[in-house]
ZAFIDO-531267 format. One line per field, with one value per residue (C-alpha): residue in one letter; x, y, z. Coordinates in nm, 2 decimals. Example, Ala and Ser with C-alpha at 12.3 -4.5 7.8 and 13.67 -1.06 7.14 Angstrom:
! ZAFIDO-531267
r c(A/S) .
px c(1.23/1.37) .
py c(-0.45/-0.11) .
pz c(0.78/0.71) .
//
This chain:
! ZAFIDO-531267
r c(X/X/X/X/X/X/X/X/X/X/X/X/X/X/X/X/X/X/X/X/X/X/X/X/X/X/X/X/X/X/X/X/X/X/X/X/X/X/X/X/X/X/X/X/X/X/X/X/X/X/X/X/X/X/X/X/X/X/X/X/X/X/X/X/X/X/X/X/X/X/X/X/X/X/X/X/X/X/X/X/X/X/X/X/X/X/X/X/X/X/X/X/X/X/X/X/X/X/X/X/X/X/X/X/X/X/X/X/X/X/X/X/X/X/X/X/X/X/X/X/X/X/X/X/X/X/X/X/X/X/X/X/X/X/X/X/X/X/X/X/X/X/X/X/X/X/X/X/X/X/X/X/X/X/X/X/X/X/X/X/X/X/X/X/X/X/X/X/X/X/X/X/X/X/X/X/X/X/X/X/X/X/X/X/X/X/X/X/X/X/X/X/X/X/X/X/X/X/X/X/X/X/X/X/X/X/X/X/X/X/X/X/X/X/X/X/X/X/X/X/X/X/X/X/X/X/X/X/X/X/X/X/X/X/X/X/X/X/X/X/X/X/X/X/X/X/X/X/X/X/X/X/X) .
px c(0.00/0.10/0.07/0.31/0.57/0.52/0.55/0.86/1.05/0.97/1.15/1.44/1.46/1.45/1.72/1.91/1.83/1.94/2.26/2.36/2.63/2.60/2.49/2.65/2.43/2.39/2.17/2.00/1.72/1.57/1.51/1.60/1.53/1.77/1.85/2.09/2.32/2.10/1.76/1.87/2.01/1.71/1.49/1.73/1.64/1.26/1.24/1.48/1.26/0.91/0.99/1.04/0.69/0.49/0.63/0.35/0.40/0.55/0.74/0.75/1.01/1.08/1.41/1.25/1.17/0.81/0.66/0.64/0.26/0.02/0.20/0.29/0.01/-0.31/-0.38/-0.27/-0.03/0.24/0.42/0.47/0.76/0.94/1.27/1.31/1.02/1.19/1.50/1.61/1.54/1.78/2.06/2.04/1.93/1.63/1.34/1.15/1.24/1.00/0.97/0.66/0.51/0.20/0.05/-0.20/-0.41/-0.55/-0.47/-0.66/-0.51/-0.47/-0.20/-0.01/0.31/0.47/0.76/0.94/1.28/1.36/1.05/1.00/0.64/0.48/0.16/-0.03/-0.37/-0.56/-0.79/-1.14/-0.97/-0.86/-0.54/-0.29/0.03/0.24/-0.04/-0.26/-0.61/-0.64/-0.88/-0.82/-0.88/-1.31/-1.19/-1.26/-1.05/-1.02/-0.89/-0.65/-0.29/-0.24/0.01/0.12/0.41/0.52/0.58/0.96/1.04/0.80/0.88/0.58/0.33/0.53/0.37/0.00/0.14/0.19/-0.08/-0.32/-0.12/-0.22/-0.56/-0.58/-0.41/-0.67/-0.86/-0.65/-0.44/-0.11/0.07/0.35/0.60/0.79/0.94/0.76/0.39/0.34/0.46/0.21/-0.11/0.00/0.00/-0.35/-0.47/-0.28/-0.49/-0.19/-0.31/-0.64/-0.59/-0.28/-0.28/-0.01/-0.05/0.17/0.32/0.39/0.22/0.49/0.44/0.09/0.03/0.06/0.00/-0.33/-0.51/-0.34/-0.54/-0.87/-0.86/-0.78/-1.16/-0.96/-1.12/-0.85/-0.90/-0.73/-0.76/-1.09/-1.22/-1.21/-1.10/-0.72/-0.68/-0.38/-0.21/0.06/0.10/-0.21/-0.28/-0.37/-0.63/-0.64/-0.92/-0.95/-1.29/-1.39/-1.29/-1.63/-1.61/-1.32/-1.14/-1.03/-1.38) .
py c(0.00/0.35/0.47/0.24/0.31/0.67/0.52/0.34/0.66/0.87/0.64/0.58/0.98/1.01/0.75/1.02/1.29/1.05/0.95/1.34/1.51/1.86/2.01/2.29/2.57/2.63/2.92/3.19/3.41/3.62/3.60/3.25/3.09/2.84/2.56/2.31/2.00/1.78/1.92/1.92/1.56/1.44/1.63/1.52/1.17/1.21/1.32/1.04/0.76/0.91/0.96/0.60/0.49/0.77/0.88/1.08/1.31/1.65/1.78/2.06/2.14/2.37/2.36/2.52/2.80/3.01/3.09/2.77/2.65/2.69/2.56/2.22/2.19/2.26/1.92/1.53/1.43/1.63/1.58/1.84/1.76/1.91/1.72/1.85/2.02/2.21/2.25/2.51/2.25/2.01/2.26/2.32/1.96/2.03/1.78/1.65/1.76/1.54/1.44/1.59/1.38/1.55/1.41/1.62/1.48/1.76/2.06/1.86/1.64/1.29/1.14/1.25/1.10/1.26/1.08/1.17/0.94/1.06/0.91/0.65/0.82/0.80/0.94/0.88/0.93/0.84/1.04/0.94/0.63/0.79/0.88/0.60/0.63/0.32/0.16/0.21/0.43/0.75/1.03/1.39/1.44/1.53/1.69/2.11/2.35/2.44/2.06/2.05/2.20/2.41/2.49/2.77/2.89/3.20/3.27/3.34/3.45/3.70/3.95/4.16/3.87/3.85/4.10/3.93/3.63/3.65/3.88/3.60/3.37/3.57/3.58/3.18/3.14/3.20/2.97/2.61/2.43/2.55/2.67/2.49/2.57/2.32/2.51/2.24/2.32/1.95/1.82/2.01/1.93/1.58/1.61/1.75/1.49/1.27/1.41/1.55/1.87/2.03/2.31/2.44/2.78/3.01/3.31/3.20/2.87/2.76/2.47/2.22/2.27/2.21/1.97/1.67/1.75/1.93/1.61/1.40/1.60/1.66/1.26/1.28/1.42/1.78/2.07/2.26/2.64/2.93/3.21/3.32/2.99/2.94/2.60/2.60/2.71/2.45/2.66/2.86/3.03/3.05/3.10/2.82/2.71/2.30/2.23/1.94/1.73/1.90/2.23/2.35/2.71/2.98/3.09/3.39/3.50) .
pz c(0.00/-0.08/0.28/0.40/0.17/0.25/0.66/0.58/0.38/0.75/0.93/0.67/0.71/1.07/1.07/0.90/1.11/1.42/1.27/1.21/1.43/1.51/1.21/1.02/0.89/0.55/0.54/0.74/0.59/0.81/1.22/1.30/1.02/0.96/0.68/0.78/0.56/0.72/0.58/0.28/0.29/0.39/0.13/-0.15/0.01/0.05/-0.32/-0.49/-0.23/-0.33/-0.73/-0.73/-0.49/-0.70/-1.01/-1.13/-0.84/-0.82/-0.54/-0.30/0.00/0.23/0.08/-0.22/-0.14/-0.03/-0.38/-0.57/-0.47/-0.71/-1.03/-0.87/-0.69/-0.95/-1.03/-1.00/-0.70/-0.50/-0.18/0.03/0.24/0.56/0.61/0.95/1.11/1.46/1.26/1.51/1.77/1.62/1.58/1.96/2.06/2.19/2.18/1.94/1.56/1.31/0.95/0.77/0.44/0.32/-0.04/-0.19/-0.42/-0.69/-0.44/-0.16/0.13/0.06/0.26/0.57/0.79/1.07/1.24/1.54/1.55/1.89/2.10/1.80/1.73/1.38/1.26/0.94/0.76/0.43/0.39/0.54/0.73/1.04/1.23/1.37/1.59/1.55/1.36/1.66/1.58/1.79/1.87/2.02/2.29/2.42/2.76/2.78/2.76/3.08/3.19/2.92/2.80/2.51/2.30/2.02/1.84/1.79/1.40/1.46/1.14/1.09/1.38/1.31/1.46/1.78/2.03/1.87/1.91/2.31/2.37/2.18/2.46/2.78/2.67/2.63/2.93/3.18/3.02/2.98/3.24/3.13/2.77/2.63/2.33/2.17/1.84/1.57/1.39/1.30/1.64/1.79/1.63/1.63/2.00/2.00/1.81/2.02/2.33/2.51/2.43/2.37/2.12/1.92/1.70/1.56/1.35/1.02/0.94/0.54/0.36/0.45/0.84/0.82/0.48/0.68/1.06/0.95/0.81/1.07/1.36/1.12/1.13/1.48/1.53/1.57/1.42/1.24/1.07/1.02/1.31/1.24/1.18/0.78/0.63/0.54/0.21/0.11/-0.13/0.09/0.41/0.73/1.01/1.20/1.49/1.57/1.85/1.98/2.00/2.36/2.23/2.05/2.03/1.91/2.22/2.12/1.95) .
//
């Protein structure tokens, strides 16, 4: 089956991202915004693995750039990957940093893996079939709000979201057990699909942080929107707002 092929080219790549010694940075474009040797190892391997499981399918990474979307992905089949999602996280060795594989299938999500090779932890959907974590099915999480964690980044590289960015945090604070922060879009909403945490949101993250981890928590039960609620557009940059099933109404509406 397609999907397990996909499962088993996560795990190759996180074996990659394992093996790797403190990486050298390649690149740095804008705030904090880093690309390493290891990303693009690992996107070079992604792509040559995938050509052969799908050849029909076009390709884009985070290594190509931010203004690529709509010609590859009008029509027919294209991965969307994120070699290493948290890839700040890894240059520091901080905990987790995860594969993202997200196949769209005629601009729409299709397929989705997320592998973290630190804790051993893979995610995948097919669309309509649900969400599994090491092939066992999973549900977010039905508890409120108020009895749950939350979690949301803080856009890093666009410097003009950060003061929204926290003051969107103190408001929601108040109103969930605690906030956490743990530097990777596709980690977190695989944890609030999960059910370790109840809702996730951020005010910009690109198609490859969200292509997979979006459909893994919408199988998950999650509901998952932009900010103000509309369905995620699939065709570049959002905003983003993942509430779990006992989350039923906008907290910051």
């Amino acid at each position: 089956m397609l999907i397990e092929k996909i499962i088993e080219t996560a795990k190759d790549a996180g074996d990659i991202m394992l093996s790797a010694k403190r990486p050298k940075i390649m690149e740095k474009e804008g705030h904090a915004n880093f690309c390493t040797e290891t990303d693009e190892k690992i996107q070079a391997f992604l792509i040559e693995r995938l050509e052969k499981i799908l050849p029909e399918a076009s390709f884009l990474g985070e290594e190509d750039g931010q203004d690529v979307f709509e010609e590859k992905m009008s029509s027919g089949y294209c991965f969307v990957l994120d070699p290493i999602d948290g890839t700040s996280n890894f240059i520091f060795e901080y905990r987790p940093s995860v594969v993202s594989i997200g196949l769209l299938k005629d601009g729409e999500p299709y397929m989705a893996v997320v592998y973290n090779p630190y804790d051993e932890m893979l995610f995948s959907s097919v669309i309509g079939q649900g969400t599994y974590m090491n092939g066992e099915k999973i549900m977010s999480s039905d508890s409120p709000l108020s009895d749950s964690l939350a979690v949301f980044g803080t856009a890093p590289y666009y410097t003009e979201l950060r003061d929204k960015s926290f003051e969107m945090a103190k408001e929601l604070l108040p109103k969930c057990v605690d906030l956490r922060r743990s530097g990777t879009a596709a980690w977190d909403m695989c944890c609030t699909a999960l059910g370790r945490t109840s809702l996730y949101f951020e005010l910009k993250i690109q198609l490859w942080d969200y292509a997979a981890a979006a459909l893994i928590a919408s199988e998950a039960g999650c509901k998952v929107t932009d900010i103000e609620g509309n369905p995620l557009s699939y065709r570049g940059a959002t905003s983003c707002l993942c509430m779990a099933r006992g989350v039923t109404e906008n907290p910051f509406k």
